[in-house]
C-alpha positions as a printed Julia matrix, in Angstrom:
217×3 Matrix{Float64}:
   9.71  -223.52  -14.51
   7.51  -220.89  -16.74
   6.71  -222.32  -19.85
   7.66  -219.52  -22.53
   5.0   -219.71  -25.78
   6.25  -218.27  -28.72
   5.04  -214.97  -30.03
   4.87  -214.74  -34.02
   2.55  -212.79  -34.88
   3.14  -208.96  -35.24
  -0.1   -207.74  -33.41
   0.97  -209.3   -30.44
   4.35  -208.62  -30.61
   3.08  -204.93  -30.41
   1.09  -204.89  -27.39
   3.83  -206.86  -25.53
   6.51  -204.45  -26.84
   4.38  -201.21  -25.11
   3.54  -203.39  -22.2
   7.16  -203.69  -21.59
   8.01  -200.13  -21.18
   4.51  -199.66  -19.18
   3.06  -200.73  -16.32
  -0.6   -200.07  -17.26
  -2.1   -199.61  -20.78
  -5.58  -199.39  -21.91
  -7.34  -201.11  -24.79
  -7.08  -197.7   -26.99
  -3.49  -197.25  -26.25
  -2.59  -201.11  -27.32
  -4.82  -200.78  -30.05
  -2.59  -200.55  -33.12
  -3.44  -197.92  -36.12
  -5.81  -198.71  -38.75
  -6.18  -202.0   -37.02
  -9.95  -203.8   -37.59
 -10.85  -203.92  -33.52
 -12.35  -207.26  -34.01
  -9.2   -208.47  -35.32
  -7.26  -206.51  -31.93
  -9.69  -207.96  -30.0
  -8.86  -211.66  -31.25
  -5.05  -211.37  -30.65
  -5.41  -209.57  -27.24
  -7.45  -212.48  -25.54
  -4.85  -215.04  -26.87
  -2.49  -213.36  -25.24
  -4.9   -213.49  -21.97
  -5.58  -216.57  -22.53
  -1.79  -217.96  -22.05
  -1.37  -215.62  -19.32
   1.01  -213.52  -20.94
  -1.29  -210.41  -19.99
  -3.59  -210.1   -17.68
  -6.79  -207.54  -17.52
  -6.21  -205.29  -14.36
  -8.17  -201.76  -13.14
  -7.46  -199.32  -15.5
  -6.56  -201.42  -18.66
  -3.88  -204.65  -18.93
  -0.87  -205.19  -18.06
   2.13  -208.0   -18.27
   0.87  -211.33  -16.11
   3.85  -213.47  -14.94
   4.34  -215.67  -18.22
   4.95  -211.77  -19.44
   6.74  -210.87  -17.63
   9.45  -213.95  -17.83
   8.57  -213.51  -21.71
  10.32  -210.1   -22.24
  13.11  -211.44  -19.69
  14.0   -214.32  -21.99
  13.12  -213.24  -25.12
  14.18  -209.69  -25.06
  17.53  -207.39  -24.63
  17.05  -207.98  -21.1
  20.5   -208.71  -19.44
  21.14  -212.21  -18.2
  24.3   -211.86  -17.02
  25.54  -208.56  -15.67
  27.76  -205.7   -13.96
  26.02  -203.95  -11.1
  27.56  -201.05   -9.33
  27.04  -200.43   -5.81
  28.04  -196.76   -5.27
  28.3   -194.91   -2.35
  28.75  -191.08   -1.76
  30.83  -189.02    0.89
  27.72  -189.22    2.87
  27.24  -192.83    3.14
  24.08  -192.98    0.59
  23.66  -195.68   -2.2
  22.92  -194.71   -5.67
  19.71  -196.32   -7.03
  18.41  -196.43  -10.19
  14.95  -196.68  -11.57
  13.78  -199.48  -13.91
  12.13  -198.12  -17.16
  11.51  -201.19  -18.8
   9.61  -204.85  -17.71
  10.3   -207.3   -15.68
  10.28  -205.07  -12.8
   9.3   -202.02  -14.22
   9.05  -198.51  -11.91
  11.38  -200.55   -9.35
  14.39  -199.02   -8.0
  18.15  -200.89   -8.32
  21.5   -200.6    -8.51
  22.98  -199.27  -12.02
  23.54  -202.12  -14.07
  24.66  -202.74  -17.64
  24.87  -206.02  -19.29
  28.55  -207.79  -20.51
  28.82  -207.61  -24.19
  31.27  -209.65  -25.86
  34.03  -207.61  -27.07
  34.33  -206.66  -23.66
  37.62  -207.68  -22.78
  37.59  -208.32  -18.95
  34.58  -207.67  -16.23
  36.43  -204.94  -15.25
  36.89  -203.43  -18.5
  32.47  -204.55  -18.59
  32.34  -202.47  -15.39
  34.37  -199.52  -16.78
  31.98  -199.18  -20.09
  28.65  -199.43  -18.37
  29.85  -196.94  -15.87
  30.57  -194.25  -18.11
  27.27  -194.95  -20.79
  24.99  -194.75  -17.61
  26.64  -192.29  -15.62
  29.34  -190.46  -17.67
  32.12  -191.11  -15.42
  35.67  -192.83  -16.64
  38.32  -194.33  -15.23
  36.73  -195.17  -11.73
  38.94  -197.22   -9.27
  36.68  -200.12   -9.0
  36.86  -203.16   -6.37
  35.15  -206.67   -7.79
  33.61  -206.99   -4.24
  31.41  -210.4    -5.21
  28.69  -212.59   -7.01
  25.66  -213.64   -7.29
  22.64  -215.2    -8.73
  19.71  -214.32   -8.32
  15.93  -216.34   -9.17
  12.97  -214.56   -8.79
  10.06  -216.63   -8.38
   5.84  -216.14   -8.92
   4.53  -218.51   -6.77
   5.51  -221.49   -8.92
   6.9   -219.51  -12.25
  10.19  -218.6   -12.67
   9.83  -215.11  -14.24
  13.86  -214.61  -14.66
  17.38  -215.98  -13.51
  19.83  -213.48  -14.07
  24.35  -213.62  -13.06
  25.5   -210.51  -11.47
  29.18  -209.31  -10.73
  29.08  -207.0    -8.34
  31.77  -203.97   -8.11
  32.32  -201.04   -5.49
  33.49  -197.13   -5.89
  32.74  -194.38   -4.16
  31.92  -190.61   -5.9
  30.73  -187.28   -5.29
  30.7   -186.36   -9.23
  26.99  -188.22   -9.96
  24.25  -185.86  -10.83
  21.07  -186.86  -10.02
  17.83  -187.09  -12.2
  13.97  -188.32  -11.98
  16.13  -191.73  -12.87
  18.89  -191.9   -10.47
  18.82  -190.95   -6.59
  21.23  -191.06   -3.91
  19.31  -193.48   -0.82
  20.27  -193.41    2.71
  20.65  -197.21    3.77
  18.32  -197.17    6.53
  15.74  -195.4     4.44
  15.22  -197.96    1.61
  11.95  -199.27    2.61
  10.54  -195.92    1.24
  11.87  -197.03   -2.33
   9.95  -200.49   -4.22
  13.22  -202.06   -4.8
  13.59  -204.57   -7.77
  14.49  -208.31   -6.43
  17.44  -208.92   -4.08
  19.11  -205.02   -4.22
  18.49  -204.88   -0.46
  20.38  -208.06   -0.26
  23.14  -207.58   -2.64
  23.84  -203.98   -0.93
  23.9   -205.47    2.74
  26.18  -208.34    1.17
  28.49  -205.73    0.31
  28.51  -203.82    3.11
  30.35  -206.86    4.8
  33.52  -205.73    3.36
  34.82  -209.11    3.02
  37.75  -209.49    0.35
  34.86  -211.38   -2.28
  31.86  -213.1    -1.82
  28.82  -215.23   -3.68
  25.35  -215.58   -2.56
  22.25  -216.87   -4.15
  19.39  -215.2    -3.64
  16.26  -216.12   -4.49
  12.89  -213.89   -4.45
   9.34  -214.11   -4.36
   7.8   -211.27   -7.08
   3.97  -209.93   -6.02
């Protein structure tokens, strides 16, 4: 289990909060305004120090007690919807990550249950039309699953998915959101256990659960 160390103080809640939305920063770009660099320099190193980010090639980035940081700590859904959508042609929709853990990976659109939702389905309905504008979809719950990703010996984030199923041809695609051909997703870096979930669901049985859990690199 990652230990998570509390973050209090407001110059390191900064460079965490732009490290979450990037992979990569450098020292200028964490840098806060009109902040004394020795004084930068002091609460960047803790945060090295504990692991929470690590020095890389080309400036710093989120280490693995980051990266479960922002998952526990953050808005970072722990228990989801995720759609698995498939088009007349057989392709998957994917969408990309823009925010840490797992950050620049592709996945399935998901949306996290809020708690005036008043059903999964009625969950499922919501997040389908905020992320891709449609309403009303015929949706099948086709299963669950839970899913651990793992960093050697850290646990960088546990998350609860429900899994449902439509099919459309009405989803226009962006820089954000691609149609993938099944048999083609090894040219996409998929976020933990999509390639899983999707085969899962290709079985077609009436519901299912798995467990998945995944080693992160």
């Amino acid at each position: 289990m990652s230990e998570i160390t509390t973050v209090n103080h407001k110059i390191q809640k900064h460079i965490i909060d732009l490290l979450t939305y990037t992979e990569i920063a450098r020292y200028s770009e964490l840098r806060p305004p009109r902040i004394d660099t020795n004084l930068f320099s002091y609460h960047l190193n803790v945060l090295v120090k504990v692991g929470i980010v690590v020095k890389v090639e080309g400036g710093y980035t989120l280490g693995v007690a980051g990266l479960a940081y922002v998952d526990q700590v953050s808005t970072q859904p722990k228990i989801i919807t995720m759609l698995l959508i498939q088009n007349g042609e057989g392709d998957i929709l994917l969408q990309r990550r823009t925010k840490q853990p797992y950050i620049n990976t592709w996945t399935l659109p998901y949306g996290k249950i809020h708690s005036d939702d008043t059903s999964l389905e009625a969950a499922t309905q919501r997040i389908t039309f905020e992320k891709l504008g449609l309403s009303d979809q015929t949706v099948t719950h086709a299963g669950d699953c839970y899913i651990r990703v793992m960093a050697g010996d850290k646990l960088i984030s546990m998350t609860m998915v429900h899994v449902f199923k439509f099919n459309s041809d009405d989803i226009v695609t962006t820089d954000d959101l691609v149609w993938a051909r099944p048999h083609k997703l090894s040219q996409y870096r998929l976020a933990p256990a999509v390639e899983q979930i999707m085969t899962r669901g290709f079985f077609n049985d009436p519901f299912f659960f798995e467990e998945f859990e995944s080693e992160w690199v």
